[in-house]
N, C-alpha and C positions, 0 to 999 in steps of 0.2 A: 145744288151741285154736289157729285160725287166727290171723292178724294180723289181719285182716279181722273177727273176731269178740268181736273183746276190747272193744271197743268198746259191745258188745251186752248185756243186761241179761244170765243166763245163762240164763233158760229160754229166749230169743229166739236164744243164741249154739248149745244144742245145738241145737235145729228148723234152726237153720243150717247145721250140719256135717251134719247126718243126711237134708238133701235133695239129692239130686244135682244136679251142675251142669246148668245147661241143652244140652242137644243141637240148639237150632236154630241153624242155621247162621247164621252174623253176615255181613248183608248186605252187607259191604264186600267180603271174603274170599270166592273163587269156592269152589263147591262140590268136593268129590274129583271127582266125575263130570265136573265142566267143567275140572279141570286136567287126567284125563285125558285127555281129547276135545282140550284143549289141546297136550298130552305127543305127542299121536297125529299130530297135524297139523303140529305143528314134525318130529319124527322122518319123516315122510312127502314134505315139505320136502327136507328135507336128503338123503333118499335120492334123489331125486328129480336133486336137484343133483349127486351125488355118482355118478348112473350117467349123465348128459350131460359133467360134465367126465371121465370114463373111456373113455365113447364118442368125444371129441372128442380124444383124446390116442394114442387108437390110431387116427384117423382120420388125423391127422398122421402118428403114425409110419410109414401105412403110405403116404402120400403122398411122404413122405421118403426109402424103399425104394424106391417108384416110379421116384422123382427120382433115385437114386444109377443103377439098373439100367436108365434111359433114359440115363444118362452115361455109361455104362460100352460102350453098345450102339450111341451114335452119337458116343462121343469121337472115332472116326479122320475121323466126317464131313467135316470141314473141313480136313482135310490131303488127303483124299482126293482133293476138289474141286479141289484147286491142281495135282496130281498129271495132270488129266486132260486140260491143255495137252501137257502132256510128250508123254505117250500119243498124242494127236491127231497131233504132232511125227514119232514114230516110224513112225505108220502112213503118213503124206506119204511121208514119207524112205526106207520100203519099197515103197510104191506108185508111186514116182519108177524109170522104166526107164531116166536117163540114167547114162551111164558117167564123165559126167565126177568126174573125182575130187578138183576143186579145190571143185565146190555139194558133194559128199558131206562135206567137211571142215568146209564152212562151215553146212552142215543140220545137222552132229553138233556145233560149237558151239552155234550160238544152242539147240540142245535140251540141251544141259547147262547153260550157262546158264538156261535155264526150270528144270529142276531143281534149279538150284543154290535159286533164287528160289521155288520151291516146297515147299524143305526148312528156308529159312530161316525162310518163313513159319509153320513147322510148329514154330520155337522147336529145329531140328537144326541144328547148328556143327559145322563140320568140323574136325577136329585135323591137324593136316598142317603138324609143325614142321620147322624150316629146320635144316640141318646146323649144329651147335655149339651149338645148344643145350643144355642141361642137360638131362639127363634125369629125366622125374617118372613113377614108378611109377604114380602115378592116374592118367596120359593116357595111356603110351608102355607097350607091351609089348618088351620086349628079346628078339630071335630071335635074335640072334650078339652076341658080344663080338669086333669085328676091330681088330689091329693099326692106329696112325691116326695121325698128326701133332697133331692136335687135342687139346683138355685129355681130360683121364680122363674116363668116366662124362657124354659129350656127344654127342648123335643124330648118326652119321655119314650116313645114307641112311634114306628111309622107304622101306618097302616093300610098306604099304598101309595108306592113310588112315584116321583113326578119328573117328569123331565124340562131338557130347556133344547130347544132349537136357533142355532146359531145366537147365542146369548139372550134368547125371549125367550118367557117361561108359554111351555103345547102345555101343559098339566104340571101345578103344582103337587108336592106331595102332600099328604093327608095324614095328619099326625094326632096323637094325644101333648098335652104341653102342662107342665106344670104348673101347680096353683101354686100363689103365693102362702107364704105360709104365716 
């Protein structure tokens, strides 16, 4: 006997156990059909969300590939740009028929100069140390070790300049270095 049914005289307690419970749906509580229908349209939802933030992430990504391979494609642009005073410089100073040789001297300054101004712009420093300096394997490449007055292991002569690009050595310089003595 139920809890429910103890209460009940007993002929009223069996008639009670022995009829099934009610099957209509309690109006509070949605039916199966309508939490499907429910289940279907949240799940639907969410797929729904789920293939726009997918689409919107490879949309970036491939925005961002875009962006690297537009960088990569017009990174020298603006050094380029600096470069084409220079250029302009050279074609003057070879289109120039005069012999004289004190404007050739002074047309190939101010055009190195423009270079020099066009490579600084570019974030390239020249390395070009002074005799007696110490020598630093990250700048200075050693082509001879020569007999020297100078301390040991100190640039006696460069023999052609090196540079650094935004603090990384494009070419170190190429020096002679003192032997020890």
């Amino acid at each position: 006997m139920t809890e429910e049914n103890k209460n009940l005289d007993p002929a009223q307690a069996a008639e009670a156990e022995q009829t099934p419970p009610s099957t209509e749906p309690n109006p509070v509580e949605p039916s199966l059909e309508q939490q499907i229908e429910q289940l279907k349209a949240e799940l639907s939802e969410s797929k729904d969300a789920y293939l726009r933030a997918k689409a919107d992430t490879e949309n970036a990504r491939r925005r961002g590939m875009d962006d690297v391979v537009k960088a990569h494609k017009f990174a020298i642009e603006s050094f380029a740009e600096h470069l084409l005073p220079v250029m302009d410089s050279m074609h003057a100073a070879l289109a120039h028929s005069g012999e004289d040789a004190q404007q050739l001297k002074e047309g190939l300054d101010l055009t190195l100069k423009q270079l020099t101004s066009a490579l600084e712009k570019g974030k390239v420093v020249e390395i070009n140390p002074e005799a007696t300096t110490k020598f630093d394997p990250h700048l200075h490449q050693a082509i001879s070790m020569v007999p020297s007055e100078q301390e040991a292991n100190t640039v006696v002569t460069v023999l052609q300049r090196g540079y650094l690009i935004a603090d990384r050595v494009l070419r170190p310089a190429l020096v002679t270095v003192s032997q020890p003595k």
